[in-house]
KELUM-947175 format. One record per atom (N, C-alpha, C, CB): residue in one letter; atom name; x, y, z. Coordinates in nm, 3 decimals. Glycine has a CB too. Example, Ala and Ser with C-alpha at 12.3 -4.5 7.8 and 13.67 -1.06 7.14 Angstrom:
<rs>
+--------+-------+---------+---------+---------+
: residu : atome :      c1 :      c2 :      c3 :
+--------+-------+---------+---------+---------+
:      a :     N :   1.319 :  -0.569 :   0.780 :
:      a :    CA :   1.230 :  -0.450 :   0.780 :
:      a :     C :   1.320 :  -0.330 :   0.780 :
:      a :    CB :   1.131 :  -0.447 :   0.905 :
:      s :     N :   1.285 :  -0.225 :   0.708 :
:      s :    CA :   1.367 :  -0.106 :   0.714 :
:      s :     C :   1.290 :   0.003 :   0.787 :
:      s :    CB :   1.408 :  -0.060 :   0.572 :
+--------+-------+---------+---------+---------+
</rs>
This chain:
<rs>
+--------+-------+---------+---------+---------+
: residu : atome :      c1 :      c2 :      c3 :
+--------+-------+---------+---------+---------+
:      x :     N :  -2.009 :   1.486 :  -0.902 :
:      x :    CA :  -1.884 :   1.451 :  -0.836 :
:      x :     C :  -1.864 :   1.300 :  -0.843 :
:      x :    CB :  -1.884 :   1.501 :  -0.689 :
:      x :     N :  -1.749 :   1.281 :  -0.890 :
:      x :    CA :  -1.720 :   1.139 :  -0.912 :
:      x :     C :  -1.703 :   1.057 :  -0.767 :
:      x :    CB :  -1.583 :   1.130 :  -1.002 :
:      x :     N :  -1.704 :   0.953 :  -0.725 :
:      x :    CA :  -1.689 :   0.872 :  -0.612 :
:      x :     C :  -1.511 :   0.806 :  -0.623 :
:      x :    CB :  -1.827 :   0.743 :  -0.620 :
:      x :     N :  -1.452 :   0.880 :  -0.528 :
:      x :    CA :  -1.279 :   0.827 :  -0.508 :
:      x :     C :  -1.277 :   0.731 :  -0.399 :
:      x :    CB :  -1.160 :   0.957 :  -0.460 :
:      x :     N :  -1.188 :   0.608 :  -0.383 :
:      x :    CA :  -1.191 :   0.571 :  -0.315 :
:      x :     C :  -1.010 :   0.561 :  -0.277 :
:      x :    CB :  -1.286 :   0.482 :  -0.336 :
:      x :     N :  -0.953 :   0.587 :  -0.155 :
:      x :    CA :  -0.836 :   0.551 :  -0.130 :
:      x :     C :  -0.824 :   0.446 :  -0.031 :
:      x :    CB :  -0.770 :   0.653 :  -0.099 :
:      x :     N :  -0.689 :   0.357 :  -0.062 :
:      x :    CA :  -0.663 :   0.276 :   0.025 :
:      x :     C :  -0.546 :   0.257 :   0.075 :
:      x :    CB :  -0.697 :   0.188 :  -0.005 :
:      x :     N :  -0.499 :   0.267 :   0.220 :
:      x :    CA :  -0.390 :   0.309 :   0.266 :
:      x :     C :  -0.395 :   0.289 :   0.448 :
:      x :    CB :  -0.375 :   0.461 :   0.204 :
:      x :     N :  -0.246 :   0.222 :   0.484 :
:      x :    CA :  -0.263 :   0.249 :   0.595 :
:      x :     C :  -0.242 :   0.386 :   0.707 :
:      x :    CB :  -0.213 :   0.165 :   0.615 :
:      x :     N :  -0.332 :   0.392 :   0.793 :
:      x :    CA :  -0.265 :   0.482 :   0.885 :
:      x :     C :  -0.196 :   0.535 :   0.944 :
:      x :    CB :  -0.267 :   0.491 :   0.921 :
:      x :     N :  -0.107 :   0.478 :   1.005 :
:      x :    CA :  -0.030 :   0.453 :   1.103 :
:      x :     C :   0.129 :   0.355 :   0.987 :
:      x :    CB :  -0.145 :   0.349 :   1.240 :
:      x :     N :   0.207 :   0.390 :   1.029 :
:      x :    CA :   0.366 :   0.371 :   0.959 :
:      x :     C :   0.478 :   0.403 :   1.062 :
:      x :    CB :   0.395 :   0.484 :   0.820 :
:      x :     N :   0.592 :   0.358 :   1.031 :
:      x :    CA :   0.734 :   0.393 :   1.145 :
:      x :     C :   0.785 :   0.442 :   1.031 :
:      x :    CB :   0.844 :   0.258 :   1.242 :
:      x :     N :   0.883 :   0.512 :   1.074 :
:      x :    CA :   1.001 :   0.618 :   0.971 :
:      x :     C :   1.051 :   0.545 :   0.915 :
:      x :    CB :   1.121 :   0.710 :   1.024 :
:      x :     N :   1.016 :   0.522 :   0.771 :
:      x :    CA :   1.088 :   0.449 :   0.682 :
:      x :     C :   1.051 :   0.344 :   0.652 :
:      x :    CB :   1.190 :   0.432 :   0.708 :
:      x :     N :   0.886 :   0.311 :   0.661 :
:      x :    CA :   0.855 :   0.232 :   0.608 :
:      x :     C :   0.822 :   0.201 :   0.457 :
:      x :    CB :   0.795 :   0.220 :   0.669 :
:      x :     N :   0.776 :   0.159 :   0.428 :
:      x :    CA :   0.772 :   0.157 :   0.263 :
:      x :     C :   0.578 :   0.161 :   0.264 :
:      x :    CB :   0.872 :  -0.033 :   0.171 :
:      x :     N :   0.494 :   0.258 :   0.242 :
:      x :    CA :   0.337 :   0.204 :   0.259 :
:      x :     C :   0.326 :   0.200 :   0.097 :
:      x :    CB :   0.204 :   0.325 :   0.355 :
:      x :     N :   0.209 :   0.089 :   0.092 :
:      x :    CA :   0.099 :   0.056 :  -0.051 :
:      x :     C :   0.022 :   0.145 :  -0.050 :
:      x :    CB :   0.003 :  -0.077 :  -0.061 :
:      x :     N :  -0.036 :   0.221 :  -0.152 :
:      x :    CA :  -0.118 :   0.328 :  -0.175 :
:      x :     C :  -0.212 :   0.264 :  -0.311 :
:      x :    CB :  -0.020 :   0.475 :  -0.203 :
:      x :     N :  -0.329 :   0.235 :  -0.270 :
:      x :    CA :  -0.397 :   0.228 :  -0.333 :
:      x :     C :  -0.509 :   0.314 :  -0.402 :
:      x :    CB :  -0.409 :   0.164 :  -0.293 :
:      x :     N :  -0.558 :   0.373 :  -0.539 :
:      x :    CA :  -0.614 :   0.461 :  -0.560 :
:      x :     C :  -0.743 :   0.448 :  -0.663 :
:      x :    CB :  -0.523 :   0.536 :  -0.586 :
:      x :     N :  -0.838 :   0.421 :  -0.669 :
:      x :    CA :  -0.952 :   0.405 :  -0.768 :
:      x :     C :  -1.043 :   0.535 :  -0.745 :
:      x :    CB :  -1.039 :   0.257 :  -0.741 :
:      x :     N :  -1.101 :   0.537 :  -0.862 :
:      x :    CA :  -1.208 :   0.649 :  -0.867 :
:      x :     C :  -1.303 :   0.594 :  -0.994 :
:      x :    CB :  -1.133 :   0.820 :  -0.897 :
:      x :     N :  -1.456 :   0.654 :  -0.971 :
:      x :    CA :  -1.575 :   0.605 :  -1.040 :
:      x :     C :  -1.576 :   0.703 :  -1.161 :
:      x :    CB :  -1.716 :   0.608 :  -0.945 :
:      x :     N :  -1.535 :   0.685 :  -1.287 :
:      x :    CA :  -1.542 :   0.766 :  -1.372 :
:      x :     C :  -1.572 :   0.666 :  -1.529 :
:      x :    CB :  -1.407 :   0.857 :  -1.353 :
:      x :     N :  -1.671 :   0.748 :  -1.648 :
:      x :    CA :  -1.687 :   0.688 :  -1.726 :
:      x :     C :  -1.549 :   0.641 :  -1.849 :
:      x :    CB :  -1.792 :   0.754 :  -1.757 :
:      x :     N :  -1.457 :   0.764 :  -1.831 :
:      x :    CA :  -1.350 :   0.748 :  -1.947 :
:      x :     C :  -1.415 :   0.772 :  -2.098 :
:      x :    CB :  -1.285 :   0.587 :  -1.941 :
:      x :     N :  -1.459 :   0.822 :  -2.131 :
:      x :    CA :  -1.521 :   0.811 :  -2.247 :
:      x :     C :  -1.388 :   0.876 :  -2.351 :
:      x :    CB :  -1.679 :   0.898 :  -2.241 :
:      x :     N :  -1.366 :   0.782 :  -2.469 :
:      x :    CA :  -1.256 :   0.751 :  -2.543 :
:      x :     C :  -1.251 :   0.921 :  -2.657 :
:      x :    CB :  -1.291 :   0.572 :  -2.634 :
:      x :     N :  -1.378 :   0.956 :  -2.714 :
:      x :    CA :  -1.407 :   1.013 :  -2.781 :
:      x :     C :  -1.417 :   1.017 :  -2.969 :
:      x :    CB :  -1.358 :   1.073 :  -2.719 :
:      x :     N :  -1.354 :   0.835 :  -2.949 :
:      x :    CA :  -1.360 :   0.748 :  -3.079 :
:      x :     C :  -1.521 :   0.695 :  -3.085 :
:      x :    CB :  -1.240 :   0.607 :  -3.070 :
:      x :     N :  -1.593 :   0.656 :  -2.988 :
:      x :    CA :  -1.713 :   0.552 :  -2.992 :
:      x :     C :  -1.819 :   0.629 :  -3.031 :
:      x :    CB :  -1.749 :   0.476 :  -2.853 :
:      x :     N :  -1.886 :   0.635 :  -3.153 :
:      x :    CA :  -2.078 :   0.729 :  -3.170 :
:      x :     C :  -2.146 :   0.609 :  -3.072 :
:      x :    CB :  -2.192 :   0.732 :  -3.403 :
:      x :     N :  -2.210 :   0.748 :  -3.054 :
:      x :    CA :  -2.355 :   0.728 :  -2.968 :
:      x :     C :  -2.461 :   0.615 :  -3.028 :
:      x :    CB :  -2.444 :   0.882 :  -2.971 :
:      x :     N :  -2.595 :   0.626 :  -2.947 :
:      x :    CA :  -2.691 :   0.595 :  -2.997 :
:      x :     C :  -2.762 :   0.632 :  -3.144 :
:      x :    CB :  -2.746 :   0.618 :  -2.913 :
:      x :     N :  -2.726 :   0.791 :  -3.152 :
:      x :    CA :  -2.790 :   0.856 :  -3.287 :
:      x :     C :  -2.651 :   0.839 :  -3.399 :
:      x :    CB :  -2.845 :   1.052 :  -3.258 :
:      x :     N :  -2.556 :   0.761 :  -3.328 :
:      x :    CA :  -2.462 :   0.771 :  -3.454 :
:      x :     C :  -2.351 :   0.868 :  -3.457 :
:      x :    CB :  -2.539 :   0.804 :  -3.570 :
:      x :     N :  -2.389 :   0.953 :  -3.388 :
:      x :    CA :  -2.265 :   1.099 :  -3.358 :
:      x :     C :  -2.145 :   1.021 :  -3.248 :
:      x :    CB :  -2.367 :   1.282 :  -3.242 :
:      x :     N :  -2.023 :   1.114 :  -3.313 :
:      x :    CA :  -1.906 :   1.041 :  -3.231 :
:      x :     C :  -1.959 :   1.091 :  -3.075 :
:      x :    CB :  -1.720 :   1.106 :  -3.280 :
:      x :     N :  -1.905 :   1.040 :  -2.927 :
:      x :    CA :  -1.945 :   1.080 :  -2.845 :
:      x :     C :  -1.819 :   1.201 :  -2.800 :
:      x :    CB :  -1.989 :   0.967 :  -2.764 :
:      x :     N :  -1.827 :   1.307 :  -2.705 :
:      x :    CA :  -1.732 :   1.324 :  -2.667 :
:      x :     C :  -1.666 :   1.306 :  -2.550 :
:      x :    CB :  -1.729 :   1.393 :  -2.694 :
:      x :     N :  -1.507 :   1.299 :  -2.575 :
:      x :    CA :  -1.435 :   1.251 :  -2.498 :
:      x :     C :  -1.398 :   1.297 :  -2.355 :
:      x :    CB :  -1.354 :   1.243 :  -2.562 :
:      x :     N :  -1.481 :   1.244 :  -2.219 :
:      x :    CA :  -1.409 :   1.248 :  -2.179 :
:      x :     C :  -1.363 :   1.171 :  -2.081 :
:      x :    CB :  -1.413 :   1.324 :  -2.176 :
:      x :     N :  -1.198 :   1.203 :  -2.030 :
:      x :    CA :  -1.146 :   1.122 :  -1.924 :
:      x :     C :  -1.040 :   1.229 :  -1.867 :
:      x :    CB :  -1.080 :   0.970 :  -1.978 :
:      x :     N :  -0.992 :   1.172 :  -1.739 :
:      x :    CA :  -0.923 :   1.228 :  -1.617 :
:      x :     C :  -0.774 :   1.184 :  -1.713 :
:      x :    CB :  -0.965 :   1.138 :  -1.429 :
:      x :     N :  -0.726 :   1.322 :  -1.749 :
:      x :    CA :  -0.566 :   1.298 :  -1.782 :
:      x :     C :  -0.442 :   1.330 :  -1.711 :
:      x :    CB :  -0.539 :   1.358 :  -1.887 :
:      x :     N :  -0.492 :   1.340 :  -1.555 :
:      x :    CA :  -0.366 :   1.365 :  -1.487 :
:      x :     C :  -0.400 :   1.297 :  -1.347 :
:      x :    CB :  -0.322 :   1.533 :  -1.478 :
:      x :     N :  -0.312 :   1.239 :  -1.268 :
:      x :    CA :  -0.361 :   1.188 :  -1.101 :
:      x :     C :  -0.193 :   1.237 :  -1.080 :
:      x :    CB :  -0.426 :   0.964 :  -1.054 :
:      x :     N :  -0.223 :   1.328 :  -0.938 :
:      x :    CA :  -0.132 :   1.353 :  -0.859 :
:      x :     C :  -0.162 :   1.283 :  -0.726 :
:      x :    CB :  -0.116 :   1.490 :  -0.854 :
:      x :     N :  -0.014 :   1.258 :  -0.657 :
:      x :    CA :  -0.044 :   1.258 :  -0.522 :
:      x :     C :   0.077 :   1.299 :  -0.457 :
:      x :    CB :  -0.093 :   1.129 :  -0.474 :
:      x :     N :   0.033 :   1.401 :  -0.329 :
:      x :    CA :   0.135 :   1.487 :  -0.218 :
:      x :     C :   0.114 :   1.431 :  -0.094 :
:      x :    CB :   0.106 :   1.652 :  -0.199 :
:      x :     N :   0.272 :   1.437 :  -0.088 :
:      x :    CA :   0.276 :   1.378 :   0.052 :
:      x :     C :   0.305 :   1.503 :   0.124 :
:      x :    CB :   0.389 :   1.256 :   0.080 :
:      x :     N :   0.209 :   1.540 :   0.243 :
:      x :    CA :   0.254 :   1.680 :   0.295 :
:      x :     C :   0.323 :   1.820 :   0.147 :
:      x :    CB :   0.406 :   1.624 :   0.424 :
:      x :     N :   0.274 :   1.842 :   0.092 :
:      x :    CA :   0.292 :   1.902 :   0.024 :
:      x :     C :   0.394 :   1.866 :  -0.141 :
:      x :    CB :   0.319 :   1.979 :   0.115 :
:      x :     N :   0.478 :   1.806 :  -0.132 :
:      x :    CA :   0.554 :   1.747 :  -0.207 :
:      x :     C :   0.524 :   1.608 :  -0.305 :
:      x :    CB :   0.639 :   1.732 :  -0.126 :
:      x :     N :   0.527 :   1.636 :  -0.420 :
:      x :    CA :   0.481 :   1.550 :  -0.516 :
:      x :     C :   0.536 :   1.436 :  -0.480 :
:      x :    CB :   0.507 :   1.584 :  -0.648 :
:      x :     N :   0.511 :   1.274 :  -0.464 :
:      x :    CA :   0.543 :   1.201 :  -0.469 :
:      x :     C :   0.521 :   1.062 :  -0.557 :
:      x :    CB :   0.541 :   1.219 :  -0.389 :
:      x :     N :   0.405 :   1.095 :  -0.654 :
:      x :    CA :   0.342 :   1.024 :  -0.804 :
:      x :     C :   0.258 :   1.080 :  -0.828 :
:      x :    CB :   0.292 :   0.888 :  -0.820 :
:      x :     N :   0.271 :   1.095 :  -0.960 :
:      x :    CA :   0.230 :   1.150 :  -1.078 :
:      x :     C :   0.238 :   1.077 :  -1.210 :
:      x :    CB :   0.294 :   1.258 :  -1.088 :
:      x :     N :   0.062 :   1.103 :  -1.261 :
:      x :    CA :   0.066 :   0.969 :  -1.343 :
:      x :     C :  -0.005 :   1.089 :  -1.488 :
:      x :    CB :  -0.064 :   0.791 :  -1.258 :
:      x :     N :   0.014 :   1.049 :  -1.643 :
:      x :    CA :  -0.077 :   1.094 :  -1.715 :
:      x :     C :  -0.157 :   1.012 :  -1.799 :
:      x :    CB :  -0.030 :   1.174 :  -1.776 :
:      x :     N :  -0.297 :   1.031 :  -1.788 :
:      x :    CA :  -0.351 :   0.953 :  -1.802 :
:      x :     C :  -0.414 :   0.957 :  -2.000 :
:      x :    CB :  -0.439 :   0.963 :  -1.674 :
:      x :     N :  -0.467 :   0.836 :  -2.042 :
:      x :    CA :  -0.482 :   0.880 :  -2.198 :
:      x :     C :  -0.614 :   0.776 :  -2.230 :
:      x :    CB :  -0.316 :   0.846 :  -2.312 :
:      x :     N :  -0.689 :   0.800 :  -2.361 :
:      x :    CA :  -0.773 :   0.734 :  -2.388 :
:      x :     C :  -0.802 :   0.585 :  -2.359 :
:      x :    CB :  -0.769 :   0.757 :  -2.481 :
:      x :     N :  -0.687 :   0.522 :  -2.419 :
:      x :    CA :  -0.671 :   0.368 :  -2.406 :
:      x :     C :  -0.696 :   0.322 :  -2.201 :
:      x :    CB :  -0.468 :   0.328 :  -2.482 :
:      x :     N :  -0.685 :   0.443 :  -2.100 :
:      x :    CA :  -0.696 :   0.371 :  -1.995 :
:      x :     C :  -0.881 :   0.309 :  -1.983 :
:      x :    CB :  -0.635 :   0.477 :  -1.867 :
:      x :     N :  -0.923 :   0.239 :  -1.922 :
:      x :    CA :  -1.040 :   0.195 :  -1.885 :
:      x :     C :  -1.116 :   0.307 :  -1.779 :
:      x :    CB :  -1.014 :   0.055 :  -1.827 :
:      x :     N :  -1.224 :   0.268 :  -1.830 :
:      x :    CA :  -1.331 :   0.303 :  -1.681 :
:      x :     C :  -1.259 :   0.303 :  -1.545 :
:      x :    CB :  -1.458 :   0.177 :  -1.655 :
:      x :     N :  -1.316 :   0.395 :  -1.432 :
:      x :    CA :  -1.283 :   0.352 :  -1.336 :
:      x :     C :  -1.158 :   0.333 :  -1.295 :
:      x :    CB :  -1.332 :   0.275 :  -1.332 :
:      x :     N :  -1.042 :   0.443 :  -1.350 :
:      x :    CA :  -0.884 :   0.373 :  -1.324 :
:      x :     C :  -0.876 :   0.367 :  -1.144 :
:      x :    CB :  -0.726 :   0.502 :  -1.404 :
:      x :     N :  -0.756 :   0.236 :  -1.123 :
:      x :    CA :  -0.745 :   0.218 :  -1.073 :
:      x :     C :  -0.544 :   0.256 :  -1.045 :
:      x :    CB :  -0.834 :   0.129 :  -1.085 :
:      x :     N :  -0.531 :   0.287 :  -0.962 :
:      x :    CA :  -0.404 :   0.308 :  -0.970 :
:      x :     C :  -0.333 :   0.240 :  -0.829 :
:      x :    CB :  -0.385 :   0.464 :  -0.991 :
:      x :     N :  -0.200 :   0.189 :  -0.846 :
:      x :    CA :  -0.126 :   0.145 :  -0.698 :
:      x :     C :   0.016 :   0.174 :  -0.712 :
:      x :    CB :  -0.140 :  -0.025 :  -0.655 :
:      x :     N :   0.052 :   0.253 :  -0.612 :
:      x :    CA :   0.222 :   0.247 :  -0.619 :
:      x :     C :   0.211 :   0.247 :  -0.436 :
:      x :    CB :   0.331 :   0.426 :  -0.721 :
:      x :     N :   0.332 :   0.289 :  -0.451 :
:      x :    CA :   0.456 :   0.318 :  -0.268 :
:      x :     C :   0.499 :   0.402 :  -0.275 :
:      x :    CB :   0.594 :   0.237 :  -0.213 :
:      x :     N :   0.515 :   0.471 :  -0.150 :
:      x :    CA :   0.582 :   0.595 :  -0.149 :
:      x :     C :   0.656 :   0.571 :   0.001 :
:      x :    CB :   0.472 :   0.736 :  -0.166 :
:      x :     N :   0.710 :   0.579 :   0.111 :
:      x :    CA :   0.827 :   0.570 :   0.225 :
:      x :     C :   0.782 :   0.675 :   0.338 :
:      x :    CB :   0.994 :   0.616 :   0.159 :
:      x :     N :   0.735 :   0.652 :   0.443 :
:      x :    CA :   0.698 :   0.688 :   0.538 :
:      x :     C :   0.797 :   0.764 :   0.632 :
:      x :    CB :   0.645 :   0.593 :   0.579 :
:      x :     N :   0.800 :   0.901 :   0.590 :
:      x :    CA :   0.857 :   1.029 :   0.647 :
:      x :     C :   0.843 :   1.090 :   0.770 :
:      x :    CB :   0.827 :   1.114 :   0.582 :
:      x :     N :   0.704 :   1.142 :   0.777 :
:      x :    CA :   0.676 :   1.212 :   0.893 :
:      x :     C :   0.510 :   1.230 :   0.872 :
:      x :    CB :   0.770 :   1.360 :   0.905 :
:      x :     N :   0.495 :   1.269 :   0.994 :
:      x :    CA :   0.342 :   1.244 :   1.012 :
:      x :     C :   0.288 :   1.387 :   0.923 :
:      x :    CB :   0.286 :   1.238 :   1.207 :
:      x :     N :   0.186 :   1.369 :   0.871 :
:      x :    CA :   0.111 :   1.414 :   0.834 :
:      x :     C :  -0.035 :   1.421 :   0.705 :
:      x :    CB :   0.179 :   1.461 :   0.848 :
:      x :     N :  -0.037 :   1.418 :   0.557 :
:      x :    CA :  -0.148 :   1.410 :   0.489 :
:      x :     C :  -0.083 :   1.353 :   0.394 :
:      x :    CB :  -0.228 :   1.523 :   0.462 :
:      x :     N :  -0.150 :   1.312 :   0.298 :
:      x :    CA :  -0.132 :   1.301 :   0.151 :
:      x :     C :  -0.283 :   1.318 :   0.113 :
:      x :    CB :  -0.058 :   1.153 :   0.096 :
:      x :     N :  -0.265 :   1.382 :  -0.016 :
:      x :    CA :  -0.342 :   1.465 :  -0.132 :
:      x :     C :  -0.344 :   1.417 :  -0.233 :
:      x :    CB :  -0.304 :   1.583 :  -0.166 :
:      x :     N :  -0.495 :   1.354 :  -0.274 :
:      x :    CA :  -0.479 :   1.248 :  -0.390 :
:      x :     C :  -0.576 :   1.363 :  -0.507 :
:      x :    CB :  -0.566 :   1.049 :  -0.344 :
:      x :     N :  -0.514 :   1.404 :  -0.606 :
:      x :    CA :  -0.607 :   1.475 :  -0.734 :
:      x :     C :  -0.587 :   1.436 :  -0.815 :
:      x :    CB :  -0.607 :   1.596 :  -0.777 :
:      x :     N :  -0.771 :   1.399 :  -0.947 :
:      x :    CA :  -0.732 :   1.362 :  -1.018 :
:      x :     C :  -0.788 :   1.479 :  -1.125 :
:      x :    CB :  -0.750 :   1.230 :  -1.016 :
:      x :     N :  -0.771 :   1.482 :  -1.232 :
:      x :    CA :  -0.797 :   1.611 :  -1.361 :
:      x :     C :  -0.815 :   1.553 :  -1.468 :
:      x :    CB :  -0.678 :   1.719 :  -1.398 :
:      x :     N :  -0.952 :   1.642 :  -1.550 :
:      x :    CA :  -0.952 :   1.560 :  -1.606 :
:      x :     C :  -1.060 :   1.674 :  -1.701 :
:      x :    CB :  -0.976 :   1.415 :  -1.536 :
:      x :     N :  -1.146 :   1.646 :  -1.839 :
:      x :    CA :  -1.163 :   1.711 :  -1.941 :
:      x :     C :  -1.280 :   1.752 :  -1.868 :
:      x :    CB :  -1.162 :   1.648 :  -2.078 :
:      x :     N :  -1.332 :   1.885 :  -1.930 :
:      x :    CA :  -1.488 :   1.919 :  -1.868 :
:      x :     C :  -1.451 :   1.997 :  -1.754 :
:      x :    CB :  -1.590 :   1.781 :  -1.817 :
:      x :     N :  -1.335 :   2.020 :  -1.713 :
:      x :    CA :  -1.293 :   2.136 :  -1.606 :
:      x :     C :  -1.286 :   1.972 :  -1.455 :
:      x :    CB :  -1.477 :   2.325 :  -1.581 :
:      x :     N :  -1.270 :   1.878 :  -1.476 :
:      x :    CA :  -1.322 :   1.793 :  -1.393 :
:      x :     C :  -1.210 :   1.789 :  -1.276 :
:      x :    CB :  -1.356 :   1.656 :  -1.467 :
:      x :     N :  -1.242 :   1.807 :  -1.154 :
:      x :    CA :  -1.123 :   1.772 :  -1.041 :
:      x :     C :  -1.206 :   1.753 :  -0.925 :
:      x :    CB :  -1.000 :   1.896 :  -1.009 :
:      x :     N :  -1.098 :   1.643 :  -0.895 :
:      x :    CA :  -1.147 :   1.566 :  -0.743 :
:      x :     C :  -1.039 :   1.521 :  -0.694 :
:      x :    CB :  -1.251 :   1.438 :  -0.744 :
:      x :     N :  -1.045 :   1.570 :  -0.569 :
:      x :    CA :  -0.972 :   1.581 :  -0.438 :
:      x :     C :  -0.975 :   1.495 :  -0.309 :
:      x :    CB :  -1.001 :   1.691 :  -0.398 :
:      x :     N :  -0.872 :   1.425 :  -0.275 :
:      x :    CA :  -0.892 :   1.323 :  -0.153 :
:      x :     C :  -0.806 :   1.358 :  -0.064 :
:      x :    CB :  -0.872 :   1.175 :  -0.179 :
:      x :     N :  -0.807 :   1.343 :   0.064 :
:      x :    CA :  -0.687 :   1.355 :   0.151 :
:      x :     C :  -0.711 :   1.242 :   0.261 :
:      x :    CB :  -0.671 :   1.512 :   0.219 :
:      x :     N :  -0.586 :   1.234 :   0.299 :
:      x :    CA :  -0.588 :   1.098 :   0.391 :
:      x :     C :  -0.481 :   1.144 :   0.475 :
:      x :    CB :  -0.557 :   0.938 :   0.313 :
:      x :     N :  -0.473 :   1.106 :   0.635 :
:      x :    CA :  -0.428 :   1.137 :   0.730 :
:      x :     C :  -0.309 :   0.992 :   0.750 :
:      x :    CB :  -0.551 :   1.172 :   0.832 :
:      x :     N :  -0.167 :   1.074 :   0.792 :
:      x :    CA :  -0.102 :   0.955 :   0.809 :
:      x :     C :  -0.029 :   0.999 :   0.923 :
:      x :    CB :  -0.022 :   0.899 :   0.689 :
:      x :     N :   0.010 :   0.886 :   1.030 :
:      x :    CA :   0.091 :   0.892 :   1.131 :
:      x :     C :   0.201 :   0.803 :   1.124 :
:      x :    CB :   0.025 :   0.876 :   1.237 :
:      x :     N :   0.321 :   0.926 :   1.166 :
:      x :    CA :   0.431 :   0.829 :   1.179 :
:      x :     C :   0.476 :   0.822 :   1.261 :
:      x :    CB :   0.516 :   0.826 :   1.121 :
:      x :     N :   0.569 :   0.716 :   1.318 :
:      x :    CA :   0.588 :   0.671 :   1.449 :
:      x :     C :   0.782 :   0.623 :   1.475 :
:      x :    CB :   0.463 :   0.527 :   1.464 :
:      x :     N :   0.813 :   0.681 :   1.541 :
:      x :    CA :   1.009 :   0.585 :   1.538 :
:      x :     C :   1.066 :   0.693 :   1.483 :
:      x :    CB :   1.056 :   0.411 :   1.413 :
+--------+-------+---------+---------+---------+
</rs>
């Protein structure tokens, strides 16, 4: 299991605008680079990150070789009503990892 990290505030008033910050620990492997013995390696990396706000898509990213190790991702999304957002990312090898984060809104 890969290590996700989210960053985000808690607490928001109706209609605020929040920063959503998103990184996760992953190798990316390109599936261009041979190994040690010379064999190409294979590829893999996370080609999709969703995130739901209370159920409803609110970014969605696809991801491709050229990204780096370790993507890091940041957007905004507008502070609705209280409840979760659902951070997944997907990826080759059957790979998925799942975050959720609790949000309160206030006004």
């Amino acid at each position: 299991m890969a290590r996700a990290l989210v960053h985000m505030q808690a607490t928001a008033r109706r209609g605020e605008v929040i920063g959503i910050r998103a990184l996760i620990g992953h190798p990316m492997e390109t599936g261009y680079r041979p190994g040690a013995d010379g064999k190409v390696l294979e590829r893999d990396i996370i080609r999709r990150f969703t995130c739901r706000y209370n159920g409803e898509i609110v970014f969605s990213a696809e991801l491709h070789q050229a990204i780096a190790a370790n993507p890091y991702i940041a957007f905004y999304t507008v502070a609705v009503e209280s409840g979760s957002l659902e951070f997944k990312w997907e990826g080759d090898r059957g790979f998925v990892q799942a975050e959720t984060m609790p949000i309160t809104v206030t006004g």
